[in-house]
C-alpha positions, 0 to 999 in steps of 0.5 A: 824837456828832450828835444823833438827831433822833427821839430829840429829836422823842420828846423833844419829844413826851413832854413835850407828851403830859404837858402834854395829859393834865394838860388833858384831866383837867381838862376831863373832871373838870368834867364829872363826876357824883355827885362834889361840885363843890368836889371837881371844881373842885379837881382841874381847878385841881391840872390847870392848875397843873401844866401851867403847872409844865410850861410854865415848866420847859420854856420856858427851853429852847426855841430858838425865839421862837414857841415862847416865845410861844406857851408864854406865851400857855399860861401866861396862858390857864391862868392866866385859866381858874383864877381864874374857877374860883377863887370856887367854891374859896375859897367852899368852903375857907373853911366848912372853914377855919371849922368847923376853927377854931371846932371847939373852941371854947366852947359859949358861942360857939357861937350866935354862931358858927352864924349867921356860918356859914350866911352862909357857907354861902349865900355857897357856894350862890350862887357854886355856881349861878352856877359850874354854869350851862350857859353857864359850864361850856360856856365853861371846857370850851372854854378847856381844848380851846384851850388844850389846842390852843396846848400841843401846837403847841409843843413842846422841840426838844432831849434833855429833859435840857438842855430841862428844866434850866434850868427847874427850877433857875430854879423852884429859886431862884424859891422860895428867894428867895420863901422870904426874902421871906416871913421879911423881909415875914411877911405874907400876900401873901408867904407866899402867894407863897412858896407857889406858888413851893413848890409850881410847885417840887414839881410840877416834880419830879414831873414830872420824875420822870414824864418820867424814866420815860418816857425809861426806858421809851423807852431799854429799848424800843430800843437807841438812845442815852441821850435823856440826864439829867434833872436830878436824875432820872438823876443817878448821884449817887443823885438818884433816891432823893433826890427822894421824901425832898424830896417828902414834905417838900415835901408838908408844907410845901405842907399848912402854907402852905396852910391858913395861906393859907386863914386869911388868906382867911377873915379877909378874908371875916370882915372883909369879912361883919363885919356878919352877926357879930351879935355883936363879940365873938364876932368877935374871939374868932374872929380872935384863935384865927386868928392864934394858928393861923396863927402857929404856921403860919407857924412850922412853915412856916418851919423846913421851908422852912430845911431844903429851900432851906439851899442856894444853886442850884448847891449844891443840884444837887451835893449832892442827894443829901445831901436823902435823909437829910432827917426833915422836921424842923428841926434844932436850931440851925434852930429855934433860928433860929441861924447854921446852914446853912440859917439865914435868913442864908443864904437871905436872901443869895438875892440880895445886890441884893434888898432884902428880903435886909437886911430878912430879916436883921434879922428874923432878928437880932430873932427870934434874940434875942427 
């Protein structure tokens, strides 16, 4: 049967409208009153995060070269726009990291503790200051609008189905073979990066799901044929159900790998601002309490991460439906760090040639047997 080409054109048009909103939110956030600025950056960084979702779901589909091009100069612009919005989040995130982790600590402490506090509190009002300069919020407003601009010229030119799938398996097996990394390396650079291929992955699905019901509604408005199967989406095995079960888990890993990266930020600053910790001690304390947290993380990162990325990718796709019985706990060999499916023998072998995949298996080895 030939391709409709208004079908393929809304097709196209869906997922460029979806990608404008994202950036059209987070343009306006920034301009918000009465609404903290932590709170404002933090949702024009969750907007950019998912259009460049969007973009790297869609790009493996588009045929044509300038349309590639063009979705990676999107990619790049976003991803330059996030880091000068970066200073005033970590700042923020850092005073909530330590009130968190200092919360139960002793009165003895606490002296110590306060003045290391405010040092990161002055830290915060700079970069405020310097983050809501006329000039400077002018700059990321236009940033937006360009890039906002780039994303509309380009466009899928097929059914969102083929347009998308490529794309979410890829950021399937991006975050498996980061999930290896992070077991084989157990630093914060690899958890980090684990991290943004988890939640690109969540993201995806999210947006899959928006689309999904945008091709729904366009199919019960009028009788032309089906703009045809989102993966995972319109799956007549039941993907449907199966996807709000793996986005809850997701959400936990997300929470998890998040503040265990929040820790390794603060433990930067505190290295990086020793001197204001009048006293070593305290200092210590404080970093010993933050590697215990951030163990019992990684952890609990480690046994949820087994349990969504247990399968290889094609696997994964045949049997997406089995995700809808998931609890959001390991099981019991998983926390045994046993042999079981999603065992880290499994994900480590991601990719045989990867050398991080024998380095993960000794880890686990070790790990089992300790």
């Amino acid at each position: 049967m030939a391709h409709d080409p208004r079908r393929l054109a809304s097709a196209g048009r869906a997922v460029s409208r979806l990608a404008r909103a994202q950036l059209h939110k987070g343009r306006a956030v920034l301009q918000g009153q009465g609404t903290p600025l932590e709170a404002r950056v933090h949702t024009a960084r969750t907007a950019i995060k998912r259009t460049r979702a969007l973009i790297r779901l869609v790009r493996p589909g588009l045929s044509r070269a300038r349309a590639r091009r063009q979705a990676r100069r999107a990619n790049r612009q976003l991803a330059k726009l996030a880091r000068r919005m970066a200073p005033v989040r970590d700042a923020a995130v850092a005073i909530t990291t330590f009130d968190r982790l200092t919360a139960g600590m002793s009165p003895d402490w606490q002296p110590f503790l306060r003045g290391f506090r405010a040092r990161l509190g002055a830290i915060l009002a700079r970069r405020t200051r310097r983050f809501e300069r006329h000039a400077n919020l002018r700059r990321l407003r236009a940033g937006f609008e360009r890039s906002s601009v780039r994303v509309k010229r380009w466009r899928p030119d097929g059914e969102l189905g083929a347009a998308t799938a490529s794309g979410f398996e890829a950021g399937y097996a991006r975050a498996r073979r980061a999930l290896a990394r992070a077991i084989a390396r157990d630093d914060g650079d690899a958890f980090h990066a684990w991290r943004r291929a988890s939640k690109d992955h969540r993201h995806q699905i999210q947006l899959l799901t928006e689309l999904g019901s945008v091709a729904s509604e366009r199919r019960s408005a009028r009788s032309s044929p089906s703009a045809g199967p989102l993966p995972g989406i319109d799956d007549p095995a039941g993907g449907r159900r199966a996807l709000p079960a793996r986005l809850a888990i997701l959400e936990q890993l997300d929470e998890r790998l998040g503040r265990e990266h929040d820790l390794t930020c603060l433990e930067a600053v505190i290295e990086r601002q020793r001197r204001h910790f009048h006293e070593p001690k305290a200092r210590l304390h404080v970093l010993r309490a933050l590697e215990h947290r951030r163990r019992a993380l990684r952890e609990e990162a480690r046994a949820l991460g087994l349990q969504l990325y247990a399968h290889g990718p094609r696997t994964f796709f045949r049997t997406l439906d089995a995700v809808e019985t998931g609890t959001g706990a390991p099981t019991e060999p998983e926390a045994r760090g046993g042999a079981a499916e999603g065992s880290p023998d499994r994900v480590a072998r991601v990719r045989p040639s990867d050398p991080t995949s024998s380095r993960a298996r000794e880890t686990s080895t070790s790990r089992a047997r300790s």
